[in-house]
N, CA, C and O atoms as CSV, one atom per row, in Angstrom:
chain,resi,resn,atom,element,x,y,z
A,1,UNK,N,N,112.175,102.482,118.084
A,1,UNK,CA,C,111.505,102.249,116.804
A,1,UNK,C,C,110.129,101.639,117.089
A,1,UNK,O,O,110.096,100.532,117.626
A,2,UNK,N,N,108.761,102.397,116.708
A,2,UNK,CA,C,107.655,101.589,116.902
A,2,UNK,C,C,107.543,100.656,116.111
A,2,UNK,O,O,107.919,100.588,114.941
A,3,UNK,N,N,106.731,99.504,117.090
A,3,UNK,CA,C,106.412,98.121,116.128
A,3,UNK,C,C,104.740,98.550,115.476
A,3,UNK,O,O,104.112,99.503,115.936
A,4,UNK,N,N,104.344,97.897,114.650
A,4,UNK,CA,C,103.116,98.205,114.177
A,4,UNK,C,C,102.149,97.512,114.994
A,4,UNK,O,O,102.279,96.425,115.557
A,5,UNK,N,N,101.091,98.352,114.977
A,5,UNK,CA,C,100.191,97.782,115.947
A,5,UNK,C,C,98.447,98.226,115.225
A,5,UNK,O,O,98.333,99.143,114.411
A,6,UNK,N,N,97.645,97.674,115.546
A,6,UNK,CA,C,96.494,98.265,114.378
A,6,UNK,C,C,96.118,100.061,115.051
A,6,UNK,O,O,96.373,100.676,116.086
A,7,UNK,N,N,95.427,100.330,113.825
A,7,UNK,CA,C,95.442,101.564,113.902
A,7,UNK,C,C,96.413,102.393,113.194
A,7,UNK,O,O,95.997,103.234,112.397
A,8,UNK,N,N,98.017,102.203,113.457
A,8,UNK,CA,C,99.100,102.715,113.292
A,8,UNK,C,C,99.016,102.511,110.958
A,8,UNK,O,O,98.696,101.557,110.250
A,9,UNK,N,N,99.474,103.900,110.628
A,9,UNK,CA,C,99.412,103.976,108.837
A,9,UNK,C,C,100.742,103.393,108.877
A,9,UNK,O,O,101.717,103.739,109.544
A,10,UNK,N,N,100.576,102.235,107.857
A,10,UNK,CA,C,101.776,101.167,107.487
A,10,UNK,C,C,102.211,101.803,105.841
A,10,UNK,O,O,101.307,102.219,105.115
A,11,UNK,N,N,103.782,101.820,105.335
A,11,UNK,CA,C,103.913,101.633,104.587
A,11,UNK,C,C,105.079,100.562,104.233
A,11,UNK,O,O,106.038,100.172,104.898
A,12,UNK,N,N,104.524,100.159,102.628
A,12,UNK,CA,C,105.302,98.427,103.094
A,12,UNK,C,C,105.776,98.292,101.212
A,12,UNK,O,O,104.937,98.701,100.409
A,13,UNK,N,N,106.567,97.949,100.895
A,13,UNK,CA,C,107.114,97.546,99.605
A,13,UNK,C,C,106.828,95.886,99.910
A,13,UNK,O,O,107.165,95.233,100.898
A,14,UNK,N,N,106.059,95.434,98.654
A,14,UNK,CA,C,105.777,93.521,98.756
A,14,UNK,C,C,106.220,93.045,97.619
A,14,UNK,O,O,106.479,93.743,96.638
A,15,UNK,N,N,106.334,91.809,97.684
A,15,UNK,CA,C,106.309,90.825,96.276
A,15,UNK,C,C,105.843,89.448,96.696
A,15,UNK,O,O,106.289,88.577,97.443
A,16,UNK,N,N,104.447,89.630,95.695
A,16,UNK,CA,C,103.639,88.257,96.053
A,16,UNK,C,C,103.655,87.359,95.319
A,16,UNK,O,O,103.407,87.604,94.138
A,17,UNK,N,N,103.853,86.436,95.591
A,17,UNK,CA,C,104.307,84.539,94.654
A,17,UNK,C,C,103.309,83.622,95.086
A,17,UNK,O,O,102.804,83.429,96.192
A,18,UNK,N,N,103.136,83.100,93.974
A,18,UNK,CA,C,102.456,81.748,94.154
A,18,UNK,C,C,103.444,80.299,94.365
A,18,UNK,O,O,104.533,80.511,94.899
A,19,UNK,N,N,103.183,79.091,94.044
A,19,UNK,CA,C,103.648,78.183,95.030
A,19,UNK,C,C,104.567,78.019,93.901
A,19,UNK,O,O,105.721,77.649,94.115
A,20,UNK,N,N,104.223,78.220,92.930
A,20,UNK,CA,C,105.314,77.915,91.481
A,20,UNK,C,C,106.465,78.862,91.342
A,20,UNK,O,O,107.481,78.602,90.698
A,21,UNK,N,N,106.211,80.123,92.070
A,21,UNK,CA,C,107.047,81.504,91.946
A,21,UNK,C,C,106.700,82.137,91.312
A,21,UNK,O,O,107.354,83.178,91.377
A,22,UNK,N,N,105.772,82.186,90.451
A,22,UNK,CA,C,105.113,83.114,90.083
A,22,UNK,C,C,104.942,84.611,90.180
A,22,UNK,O,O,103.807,85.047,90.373
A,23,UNK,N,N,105.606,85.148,90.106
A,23,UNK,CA,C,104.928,87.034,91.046
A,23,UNK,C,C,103.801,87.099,90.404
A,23,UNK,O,O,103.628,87.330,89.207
A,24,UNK,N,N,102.880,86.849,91.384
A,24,UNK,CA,C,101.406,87.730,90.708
A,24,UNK,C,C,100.962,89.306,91.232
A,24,UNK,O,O,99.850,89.801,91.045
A,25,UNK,N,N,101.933,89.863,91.825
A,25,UNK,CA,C,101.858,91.242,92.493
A,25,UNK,C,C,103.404,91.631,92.596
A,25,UNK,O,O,104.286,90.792,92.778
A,26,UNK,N,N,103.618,92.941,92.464
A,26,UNK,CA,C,104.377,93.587,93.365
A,26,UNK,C,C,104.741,94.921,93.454
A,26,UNK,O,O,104.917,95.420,92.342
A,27,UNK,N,N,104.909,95.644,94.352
A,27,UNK,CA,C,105.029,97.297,94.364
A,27,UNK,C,C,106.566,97.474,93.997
A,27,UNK,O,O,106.826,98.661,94.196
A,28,UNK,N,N,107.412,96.971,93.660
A,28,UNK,CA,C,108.300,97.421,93.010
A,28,UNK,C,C,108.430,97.942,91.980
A,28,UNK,O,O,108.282,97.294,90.943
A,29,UNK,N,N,108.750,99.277,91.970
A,29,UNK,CA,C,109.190,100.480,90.874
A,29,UNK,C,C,107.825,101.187,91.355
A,29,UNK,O,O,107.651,102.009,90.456
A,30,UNK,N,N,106.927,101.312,92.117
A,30,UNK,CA,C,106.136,102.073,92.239
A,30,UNK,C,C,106.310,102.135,93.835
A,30,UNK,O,O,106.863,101.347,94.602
A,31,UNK,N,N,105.588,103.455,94.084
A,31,UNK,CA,C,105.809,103.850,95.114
A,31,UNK,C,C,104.875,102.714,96.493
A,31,UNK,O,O,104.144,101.800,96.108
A,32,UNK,N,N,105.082,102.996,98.011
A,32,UNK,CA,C,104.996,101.824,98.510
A,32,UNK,C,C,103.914,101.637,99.085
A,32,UNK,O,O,103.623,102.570,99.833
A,33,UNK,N,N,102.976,100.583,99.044
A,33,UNK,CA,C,101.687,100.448,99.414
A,33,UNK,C,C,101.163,101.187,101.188
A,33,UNK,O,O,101.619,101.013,102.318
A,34,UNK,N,N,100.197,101.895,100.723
A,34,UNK,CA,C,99.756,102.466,102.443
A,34,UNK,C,C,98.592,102.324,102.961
A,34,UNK,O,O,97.695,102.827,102.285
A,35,UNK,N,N,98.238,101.764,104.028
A,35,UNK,CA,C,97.362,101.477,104.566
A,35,UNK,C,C,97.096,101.544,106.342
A,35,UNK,O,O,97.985,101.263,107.146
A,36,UNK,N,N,95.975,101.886,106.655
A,36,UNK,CA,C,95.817,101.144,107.931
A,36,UNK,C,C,95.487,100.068,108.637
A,36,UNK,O,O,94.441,99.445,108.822
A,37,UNK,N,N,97.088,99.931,109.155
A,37,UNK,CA,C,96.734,98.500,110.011
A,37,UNK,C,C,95.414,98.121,110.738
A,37,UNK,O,O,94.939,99.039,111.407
A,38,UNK,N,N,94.649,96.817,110.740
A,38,UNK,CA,C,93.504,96.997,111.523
A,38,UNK,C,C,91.892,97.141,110.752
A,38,UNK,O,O,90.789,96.735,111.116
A,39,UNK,N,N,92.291,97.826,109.667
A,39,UNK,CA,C,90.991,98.556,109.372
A,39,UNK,C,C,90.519,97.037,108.298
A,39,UNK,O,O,89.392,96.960,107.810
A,40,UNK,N,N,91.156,96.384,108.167
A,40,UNK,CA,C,90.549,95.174,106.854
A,40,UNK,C,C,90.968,95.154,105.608
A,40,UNK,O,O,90.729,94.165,104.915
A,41,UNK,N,N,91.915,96.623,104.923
A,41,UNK,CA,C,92.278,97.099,104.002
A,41,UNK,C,C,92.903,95.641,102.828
A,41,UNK,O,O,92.677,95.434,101.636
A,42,UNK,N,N,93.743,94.866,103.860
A,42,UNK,CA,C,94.188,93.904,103.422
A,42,UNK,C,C,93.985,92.683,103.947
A,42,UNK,O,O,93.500,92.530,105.069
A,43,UNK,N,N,94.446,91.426,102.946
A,43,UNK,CA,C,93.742,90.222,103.592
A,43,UNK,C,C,94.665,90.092,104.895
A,43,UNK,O,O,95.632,90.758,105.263
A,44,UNK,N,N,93.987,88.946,105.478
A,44,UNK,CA,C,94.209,88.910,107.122
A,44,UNK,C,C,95.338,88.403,107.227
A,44,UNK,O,O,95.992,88.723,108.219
A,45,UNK,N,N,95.793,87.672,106.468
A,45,UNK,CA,C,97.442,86.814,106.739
A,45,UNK,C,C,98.651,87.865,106.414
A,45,UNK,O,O,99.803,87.766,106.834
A,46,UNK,N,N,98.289,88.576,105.830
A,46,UNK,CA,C,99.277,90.299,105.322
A,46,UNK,C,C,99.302,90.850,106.402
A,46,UNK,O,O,100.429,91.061,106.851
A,47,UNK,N,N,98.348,91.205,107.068
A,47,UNK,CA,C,97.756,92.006,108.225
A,47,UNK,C,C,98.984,91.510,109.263
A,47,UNK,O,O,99.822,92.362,109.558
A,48,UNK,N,N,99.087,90.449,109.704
A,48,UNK,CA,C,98.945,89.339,110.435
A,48,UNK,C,C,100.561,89.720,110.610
A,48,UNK,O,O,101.070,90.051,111.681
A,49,UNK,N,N,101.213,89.611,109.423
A,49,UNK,CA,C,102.711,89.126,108.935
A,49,UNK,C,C,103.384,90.599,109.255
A,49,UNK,O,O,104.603,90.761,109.314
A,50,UNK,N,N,102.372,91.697,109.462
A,50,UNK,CA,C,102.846,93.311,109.533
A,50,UNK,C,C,102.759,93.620,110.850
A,50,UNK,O,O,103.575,94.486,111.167
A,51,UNK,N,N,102.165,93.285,111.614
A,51,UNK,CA,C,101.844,93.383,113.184
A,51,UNK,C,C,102.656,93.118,114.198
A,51,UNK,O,O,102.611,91.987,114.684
A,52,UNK,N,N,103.631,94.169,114.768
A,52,UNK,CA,C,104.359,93.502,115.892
A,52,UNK,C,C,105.980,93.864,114.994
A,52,UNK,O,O,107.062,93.534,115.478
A,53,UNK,N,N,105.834,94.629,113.563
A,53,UNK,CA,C,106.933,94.604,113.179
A,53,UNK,C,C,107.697,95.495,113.415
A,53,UNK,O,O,107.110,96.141,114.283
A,54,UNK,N,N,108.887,96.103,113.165
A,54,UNK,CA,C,108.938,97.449,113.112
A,54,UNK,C,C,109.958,98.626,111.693
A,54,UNK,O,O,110.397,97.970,110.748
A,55,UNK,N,N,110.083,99.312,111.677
A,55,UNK,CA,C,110.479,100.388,110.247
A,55,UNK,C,C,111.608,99.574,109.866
A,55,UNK,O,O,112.485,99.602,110.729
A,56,UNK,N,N,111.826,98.999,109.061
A,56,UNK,CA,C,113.053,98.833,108.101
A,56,UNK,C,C,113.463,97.446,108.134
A,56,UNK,O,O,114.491,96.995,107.629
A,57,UNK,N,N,112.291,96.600,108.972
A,57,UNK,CA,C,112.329,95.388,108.517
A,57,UNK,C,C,111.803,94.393,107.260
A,57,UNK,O,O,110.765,94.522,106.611
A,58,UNK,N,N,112.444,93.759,107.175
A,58,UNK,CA,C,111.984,92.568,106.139
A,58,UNK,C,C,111.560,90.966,106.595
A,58,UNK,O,O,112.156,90.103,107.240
A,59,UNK,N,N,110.237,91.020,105.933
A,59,UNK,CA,C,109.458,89.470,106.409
A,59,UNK,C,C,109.238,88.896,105.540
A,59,UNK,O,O,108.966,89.559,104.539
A,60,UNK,N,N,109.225,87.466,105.417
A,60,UNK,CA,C,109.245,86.738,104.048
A,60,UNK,C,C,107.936,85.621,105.180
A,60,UNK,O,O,108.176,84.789,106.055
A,61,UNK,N,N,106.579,86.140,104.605
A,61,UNK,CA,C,105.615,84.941,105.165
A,61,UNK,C,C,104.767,84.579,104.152
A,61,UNK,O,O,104.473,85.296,103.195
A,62,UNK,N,N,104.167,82.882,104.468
A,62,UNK,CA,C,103.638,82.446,103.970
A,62,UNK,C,C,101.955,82.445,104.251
A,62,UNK,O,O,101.577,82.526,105.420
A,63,UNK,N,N,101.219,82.376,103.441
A,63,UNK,CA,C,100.087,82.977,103.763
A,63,UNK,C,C,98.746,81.666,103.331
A,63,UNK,O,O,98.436,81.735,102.141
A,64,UNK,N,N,98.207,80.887,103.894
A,64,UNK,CA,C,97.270,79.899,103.225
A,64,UNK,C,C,95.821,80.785,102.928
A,64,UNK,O,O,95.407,81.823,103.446
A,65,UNK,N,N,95.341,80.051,102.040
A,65,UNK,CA,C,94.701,80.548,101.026
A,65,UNK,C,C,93.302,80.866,101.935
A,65,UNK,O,O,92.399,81.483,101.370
A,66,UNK,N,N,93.149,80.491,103.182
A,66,UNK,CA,C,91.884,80.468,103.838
A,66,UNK,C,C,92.162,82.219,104.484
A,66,UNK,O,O,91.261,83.046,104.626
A,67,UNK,N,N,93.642,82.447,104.795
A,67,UNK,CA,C,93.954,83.873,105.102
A,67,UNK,C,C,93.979,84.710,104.325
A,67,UNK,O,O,93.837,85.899,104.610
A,68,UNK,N,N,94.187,84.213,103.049
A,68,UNK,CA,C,94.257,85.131,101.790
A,68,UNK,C,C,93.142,85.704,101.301
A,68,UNK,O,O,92.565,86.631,101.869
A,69,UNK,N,N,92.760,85.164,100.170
A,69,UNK,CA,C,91.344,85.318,99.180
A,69,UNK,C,C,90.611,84.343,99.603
A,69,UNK,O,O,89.490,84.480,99.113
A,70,UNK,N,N,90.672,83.384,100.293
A,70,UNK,CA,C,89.566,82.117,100.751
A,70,UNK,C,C,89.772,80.916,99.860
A,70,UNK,O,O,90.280,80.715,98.757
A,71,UNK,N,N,89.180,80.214,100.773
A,71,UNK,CA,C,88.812,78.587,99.865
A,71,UNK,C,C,88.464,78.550,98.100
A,71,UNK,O,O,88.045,79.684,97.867
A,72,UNK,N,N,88.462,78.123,97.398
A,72,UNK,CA,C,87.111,78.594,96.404
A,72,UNK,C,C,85.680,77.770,96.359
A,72,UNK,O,O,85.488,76.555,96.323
A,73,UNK,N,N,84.654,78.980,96.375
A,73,UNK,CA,C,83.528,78.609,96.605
A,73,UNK,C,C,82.869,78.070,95.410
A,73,UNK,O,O,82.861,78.791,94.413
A,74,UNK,N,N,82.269,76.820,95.348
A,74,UNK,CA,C,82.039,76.359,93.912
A,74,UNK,C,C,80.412,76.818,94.059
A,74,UNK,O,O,79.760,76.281,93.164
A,75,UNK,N,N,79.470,77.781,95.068
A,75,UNK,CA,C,78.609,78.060,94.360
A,75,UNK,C,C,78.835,79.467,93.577
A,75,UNK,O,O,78.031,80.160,92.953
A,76,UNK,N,N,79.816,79.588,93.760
A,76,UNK,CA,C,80.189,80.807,92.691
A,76,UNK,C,C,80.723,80.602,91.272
A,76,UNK,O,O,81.062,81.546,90.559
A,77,UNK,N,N,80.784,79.248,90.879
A,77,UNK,CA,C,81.451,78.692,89.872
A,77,UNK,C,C,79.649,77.975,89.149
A,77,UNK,O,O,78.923,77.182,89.749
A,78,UNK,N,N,79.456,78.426,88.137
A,78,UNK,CA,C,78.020,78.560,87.532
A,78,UNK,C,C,77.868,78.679,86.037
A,78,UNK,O,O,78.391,79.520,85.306
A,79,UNK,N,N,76.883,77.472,85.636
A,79,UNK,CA,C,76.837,77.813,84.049
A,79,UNK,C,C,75.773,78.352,83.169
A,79,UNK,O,O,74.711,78.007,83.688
A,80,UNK,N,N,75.586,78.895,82.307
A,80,UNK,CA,C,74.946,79.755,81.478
A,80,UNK,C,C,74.731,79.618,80.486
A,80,UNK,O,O,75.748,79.716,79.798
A,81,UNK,N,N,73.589,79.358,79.776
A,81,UNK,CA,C,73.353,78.885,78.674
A,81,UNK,C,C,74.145,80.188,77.304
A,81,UNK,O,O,73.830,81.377,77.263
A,82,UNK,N,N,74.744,79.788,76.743
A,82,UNK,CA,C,75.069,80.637,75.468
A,82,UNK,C,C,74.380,81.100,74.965
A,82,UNK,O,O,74.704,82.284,74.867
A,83,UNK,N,N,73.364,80.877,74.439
A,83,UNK,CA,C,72.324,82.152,74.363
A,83,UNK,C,C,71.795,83.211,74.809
A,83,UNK,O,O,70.991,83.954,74.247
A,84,UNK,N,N,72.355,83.300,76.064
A,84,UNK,CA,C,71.946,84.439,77.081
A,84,UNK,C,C,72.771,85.486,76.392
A,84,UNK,O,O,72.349,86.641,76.343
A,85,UNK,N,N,74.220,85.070,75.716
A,85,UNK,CA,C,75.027,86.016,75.295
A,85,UNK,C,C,74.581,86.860,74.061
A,85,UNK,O,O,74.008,86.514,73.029
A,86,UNK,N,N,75.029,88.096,74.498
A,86,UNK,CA,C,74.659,88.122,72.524
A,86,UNK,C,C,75.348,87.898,71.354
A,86,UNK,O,O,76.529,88.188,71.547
A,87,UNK,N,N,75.177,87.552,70.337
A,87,UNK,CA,C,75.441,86.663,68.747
A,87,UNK,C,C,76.773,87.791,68.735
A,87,UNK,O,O,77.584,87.437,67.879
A,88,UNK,N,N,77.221,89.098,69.487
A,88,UNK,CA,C,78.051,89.708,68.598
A,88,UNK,C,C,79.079,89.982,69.911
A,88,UNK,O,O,79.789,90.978,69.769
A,89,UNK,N,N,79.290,89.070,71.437
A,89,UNK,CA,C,80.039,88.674,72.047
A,89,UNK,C,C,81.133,87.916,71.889
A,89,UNK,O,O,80.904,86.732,71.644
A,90,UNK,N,N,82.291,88.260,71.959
A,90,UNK,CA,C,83.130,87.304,71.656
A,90,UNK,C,C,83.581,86.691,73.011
A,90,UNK,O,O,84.247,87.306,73.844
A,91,UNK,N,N,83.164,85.463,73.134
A,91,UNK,CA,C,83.556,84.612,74.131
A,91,UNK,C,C,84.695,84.175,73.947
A,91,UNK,O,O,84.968,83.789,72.811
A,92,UNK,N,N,85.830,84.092,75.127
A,92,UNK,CA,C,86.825,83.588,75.495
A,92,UNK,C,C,87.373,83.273,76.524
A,92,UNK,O,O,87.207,84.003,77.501
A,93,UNK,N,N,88.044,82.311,76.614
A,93,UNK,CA,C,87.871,81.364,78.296
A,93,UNK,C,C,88.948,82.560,78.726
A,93,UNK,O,O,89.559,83.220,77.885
A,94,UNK,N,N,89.088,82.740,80.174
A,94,UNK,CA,C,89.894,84.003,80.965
A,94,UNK,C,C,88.959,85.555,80.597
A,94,UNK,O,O,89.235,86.618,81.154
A,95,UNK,N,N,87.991,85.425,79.703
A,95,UNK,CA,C,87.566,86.944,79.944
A,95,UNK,C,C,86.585,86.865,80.773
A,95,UNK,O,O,85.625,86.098,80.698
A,96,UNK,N,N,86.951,88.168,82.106
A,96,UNK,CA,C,86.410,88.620,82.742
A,96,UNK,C,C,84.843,89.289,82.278
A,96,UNK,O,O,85.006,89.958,81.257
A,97,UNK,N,N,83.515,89.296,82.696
A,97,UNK,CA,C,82.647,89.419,81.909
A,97,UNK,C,C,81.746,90.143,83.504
A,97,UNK,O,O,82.007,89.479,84.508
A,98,UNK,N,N,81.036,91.048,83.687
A,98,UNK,CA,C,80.006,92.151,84.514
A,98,UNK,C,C,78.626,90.681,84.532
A,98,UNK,O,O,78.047,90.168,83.574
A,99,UNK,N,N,78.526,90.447,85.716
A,99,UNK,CA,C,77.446,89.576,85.523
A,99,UNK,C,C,76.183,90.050,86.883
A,99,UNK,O,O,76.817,90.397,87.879
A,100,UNK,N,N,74.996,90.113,87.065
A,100,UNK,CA,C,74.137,90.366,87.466
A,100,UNK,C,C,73.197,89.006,88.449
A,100,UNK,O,O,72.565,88.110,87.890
A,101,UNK,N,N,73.306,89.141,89.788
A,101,UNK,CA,C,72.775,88.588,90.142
A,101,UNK,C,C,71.379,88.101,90.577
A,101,UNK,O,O,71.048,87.227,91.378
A,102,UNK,N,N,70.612,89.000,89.742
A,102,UNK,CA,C,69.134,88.920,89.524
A,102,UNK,C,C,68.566,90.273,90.805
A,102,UNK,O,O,67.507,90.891,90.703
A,103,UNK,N,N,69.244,90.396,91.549
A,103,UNK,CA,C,68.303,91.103,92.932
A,103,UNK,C,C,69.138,93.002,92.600
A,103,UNK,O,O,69.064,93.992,93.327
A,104,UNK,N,N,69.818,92.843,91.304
A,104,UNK,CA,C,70.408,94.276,90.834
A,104,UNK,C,C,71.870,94.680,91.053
A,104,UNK,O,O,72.421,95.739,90.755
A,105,UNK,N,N,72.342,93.639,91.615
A,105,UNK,CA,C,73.703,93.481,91.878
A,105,UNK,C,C,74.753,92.763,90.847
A,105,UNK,O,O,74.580,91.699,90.252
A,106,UNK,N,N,75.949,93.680,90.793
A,106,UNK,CA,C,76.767,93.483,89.359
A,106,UNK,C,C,78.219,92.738,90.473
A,106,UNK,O,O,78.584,93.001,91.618
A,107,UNK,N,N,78.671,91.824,89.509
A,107,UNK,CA,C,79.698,90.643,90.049
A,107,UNK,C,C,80.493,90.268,89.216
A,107,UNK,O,O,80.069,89.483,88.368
A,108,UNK,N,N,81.832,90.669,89.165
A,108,UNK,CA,C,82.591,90.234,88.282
A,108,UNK,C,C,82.909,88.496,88.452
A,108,UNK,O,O,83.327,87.955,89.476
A,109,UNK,N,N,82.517,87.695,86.891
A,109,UNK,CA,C,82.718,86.664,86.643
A,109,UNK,C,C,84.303,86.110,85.858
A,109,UNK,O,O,85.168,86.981,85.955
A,110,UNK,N,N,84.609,85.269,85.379
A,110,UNK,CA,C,85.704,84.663,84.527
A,110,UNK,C,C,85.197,83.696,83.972
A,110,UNK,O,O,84.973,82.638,84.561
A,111,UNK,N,N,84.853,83.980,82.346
A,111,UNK,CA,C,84.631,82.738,81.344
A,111,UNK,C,C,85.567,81.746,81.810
A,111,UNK,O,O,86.723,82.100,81.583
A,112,UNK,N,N,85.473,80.614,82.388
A,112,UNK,CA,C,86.549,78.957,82.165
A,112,UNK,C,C,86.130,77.951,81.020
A,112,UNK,O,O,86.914,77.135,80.536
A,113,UNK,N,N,84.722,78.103,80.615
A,113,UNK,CA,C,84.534,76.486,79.630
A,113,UNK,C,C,84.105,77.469,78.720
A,113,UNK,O,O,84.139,78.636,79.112
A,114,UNK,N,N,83.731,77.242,77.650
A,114,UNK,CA,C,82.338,77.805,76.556
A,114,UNK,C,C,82.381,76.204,75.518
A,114,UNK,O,O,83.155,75.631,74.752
A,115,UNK,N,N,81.451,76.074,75.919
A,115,UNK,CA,C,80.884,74.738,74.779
A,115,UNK,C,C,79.630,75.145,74.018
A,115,UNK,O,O,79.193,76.270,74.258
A,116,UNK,N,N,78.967,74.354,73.098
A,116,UNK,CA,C,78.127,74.615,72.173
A,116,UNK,C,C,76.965,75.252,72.600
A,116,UNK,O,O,76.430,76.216,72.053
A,117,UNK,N,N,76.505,74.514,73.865
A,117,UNK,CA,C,75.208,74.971,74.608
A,117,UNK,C,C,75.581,75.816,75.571
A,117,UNK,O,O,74.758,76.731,75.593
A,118,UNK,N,N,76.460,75.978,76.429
A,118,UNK,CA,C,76.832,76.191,77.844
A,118,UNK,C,C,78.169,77.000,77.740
A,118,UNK,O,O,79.041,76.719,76.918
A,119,UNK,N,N,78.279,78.261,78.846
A,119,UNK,CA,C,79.363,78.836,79.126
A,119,UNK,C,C,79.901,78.830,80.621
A,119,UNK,O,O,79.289,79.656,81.299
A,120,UNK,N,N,80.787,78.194,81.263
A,120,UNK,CA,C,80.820,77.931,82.448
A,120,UNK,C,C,82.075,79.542,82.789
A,120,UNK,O,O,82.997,80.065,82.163
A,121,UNK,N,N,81.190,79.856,84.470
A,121,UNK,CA,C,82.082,81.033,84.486
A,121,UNK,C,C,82.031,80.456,86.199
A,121,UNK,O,O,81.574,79.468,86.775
A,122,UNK,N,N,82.732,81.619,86.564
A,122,UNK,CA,C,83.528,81.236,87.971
A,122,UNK,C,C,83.691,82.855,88.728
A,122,UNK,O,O,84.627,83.565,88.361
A,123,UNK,N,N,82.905,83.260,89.586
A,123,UNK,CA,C,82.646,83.957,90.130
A,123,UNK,C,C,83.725,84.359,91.712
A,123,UNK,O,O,83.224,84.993,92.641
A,124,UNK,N,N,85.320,83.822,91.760
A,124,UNK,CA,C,85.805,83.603,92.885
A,124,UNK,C,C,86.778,84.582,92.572
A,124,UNK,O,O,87.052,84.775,91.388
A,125,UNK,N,N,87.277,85.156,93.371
A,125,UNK,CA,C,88.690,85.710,93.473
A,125,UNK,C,C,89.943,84.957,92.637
A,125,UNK,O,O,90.447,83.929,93.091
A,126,UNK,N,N,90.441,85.614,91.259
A,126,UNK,CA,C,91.402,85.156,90.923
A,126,UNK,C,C,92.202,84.244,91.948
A,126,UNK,O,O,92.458,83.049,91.795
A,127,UNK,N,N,92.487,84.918,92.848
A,127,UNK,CA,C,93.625,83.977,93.801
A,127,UNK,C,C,92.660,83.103,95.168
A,127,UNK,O,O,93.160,82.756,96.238
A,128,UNK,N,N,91.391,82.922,94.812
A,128,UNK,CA,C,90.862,82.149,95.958
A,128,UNK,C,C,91.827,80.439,95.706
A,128,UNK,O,O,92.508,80.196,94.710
A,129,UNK,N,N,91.641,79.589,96.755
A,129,UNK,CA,C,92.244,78.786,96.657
A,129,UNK,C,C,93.690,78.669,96.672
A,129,UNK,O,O,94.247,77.573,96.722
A,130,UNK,N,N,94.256,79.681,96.634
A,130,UNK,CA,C,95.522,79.886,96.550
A,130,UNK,C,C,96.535,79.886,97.995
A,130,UNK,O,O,96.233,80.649,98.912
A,131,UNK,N,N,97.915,78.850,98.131
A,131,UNK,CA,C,98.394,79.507,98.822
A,131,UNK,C,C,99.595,80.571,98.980
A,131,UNK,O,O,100.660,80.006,98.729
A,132,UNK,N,N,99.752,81.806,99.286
A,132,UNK,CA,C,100.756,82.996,98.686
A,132,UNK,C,C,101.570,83.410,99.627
A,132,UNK,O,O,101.309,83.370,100.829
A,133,UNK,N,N,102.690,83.868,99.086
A,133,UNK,CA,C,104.080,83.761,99.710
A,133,UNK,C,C,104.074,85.502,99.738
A,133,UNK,O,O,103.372,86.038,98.881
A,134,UNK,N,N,104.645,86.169,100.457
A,134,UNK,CA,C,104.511,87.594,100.462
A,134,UNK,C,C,106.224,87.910,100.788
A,134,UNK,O,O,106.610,86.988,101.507
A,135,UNK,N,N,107.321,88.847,100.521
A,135,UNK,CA,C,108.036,88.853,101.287
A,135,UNK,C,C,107.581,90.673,101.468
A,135,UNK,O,O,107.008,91.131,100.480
A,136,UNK,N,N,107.762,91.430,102.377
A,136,UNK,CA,C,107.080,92.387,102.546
A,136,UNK,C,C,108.412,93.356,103.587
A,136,UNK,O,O,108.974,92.762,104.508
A,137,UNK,N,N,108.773,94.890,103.256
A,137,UNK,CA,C,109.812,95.357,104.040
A,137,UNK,C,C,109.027,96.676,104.406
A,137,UNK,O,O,108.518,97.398,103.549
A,138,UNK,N,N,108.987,96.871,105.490
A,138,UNK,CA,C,108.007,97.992,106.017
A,138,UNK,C,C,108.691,99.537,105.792
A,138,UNK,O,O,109.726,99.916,106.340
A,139,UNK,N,N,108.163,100.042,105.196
A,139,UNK,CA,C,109.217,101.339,104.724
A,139,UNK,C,C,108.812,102.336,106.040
A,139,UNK,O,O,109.799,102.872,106.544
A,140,UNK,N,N,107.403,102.692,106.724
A,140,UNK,CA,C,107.226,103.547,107.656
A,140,UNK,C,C,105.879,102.871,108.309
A,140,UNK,O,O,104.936,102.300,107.761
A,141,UNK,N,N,106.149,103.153,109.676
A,141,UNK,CA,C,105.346,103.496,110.649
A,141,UNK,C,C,105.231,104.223,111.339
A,141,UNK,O,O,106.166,104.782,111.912
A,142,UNK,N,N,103.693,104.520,111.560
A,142,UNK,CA,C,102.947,106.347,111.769
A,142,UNK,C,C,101.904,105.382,112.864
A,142,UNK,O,O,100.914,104.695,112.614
A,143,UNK,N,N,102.666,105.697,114.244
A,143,UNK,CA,C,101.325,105.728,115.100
A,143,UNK,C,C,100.491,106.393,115.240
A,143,UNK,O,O,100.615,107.600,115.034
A,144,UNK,N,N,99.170,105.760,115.701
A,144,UNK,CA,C,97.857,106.523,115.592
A,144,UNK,C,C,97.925,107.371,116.962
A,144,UNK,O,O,97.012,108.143,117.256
């Protein structure tokens, strides 16, 4: 039975939890995530937890948030005067909003505050900061 090694096309059924239990992911009832090992496809602690495995096993790893989505970066966390918006925006804290970083580049943000003057948004990976629990069962491996 080959173990996975990079390069080699992984397919893998997951279920991802946060520290509360949460599932904030999982390929169950859909068919099973595929990728190549190696290539970056996924964050590095996934990568990491798939490597060395082999077909028809099951891994239950824990993943810190620096392997995951990263730290969160608070210069990505930034506020905006409400007026920038327009009068016929409906602001609401959790909406995701297309924001522009002046040099023509588009960046998905997340409204967190809106006060009278000011709309504070947060520019990080839903799950930055996070640390996530994966349990992951490798359905096939295809050496390269």
């Amino acid at each position: 039975m080959p173990e996975a090694k990079n390069g080699d096309t992984i397919k893998v059924h997951y279920s991802g939890t946060l520290a509360d239990g949460e599932v904030f992911d999982s390929s169950k009832g859909r068919d099973p995530l595929e990728f190549t090992l190696g290539n970056g496809q996924l964050i590095a602690g996934f990568e990491k937890a798939v490597r060395g495995r082999g077909e028809g096993e099951t891994v239950t790893t824990n993943i810190p948030a620096a392997e995951a989505y990263g730290i969160v970066n608070e210069d990505l966390v930034f506020t905006i005067a409400r007026s920038q918006f327009p009068d016929s925006m409906e602001l609401t804290v959790g909406r995701a909003l297309k924001v522009s970083d002046g040099q023509g580049n588009s960046h998905r943000a997340v409204v967190t505050e809106i006060g009278d003057e000011n709309v504070k948004l947060d520019g990080n990976h839903p799950l930055a900061g996070k640390d996530l629990t994966f349990e992951i069962e490798l359905v096939s491996v295809v050496s390269a």
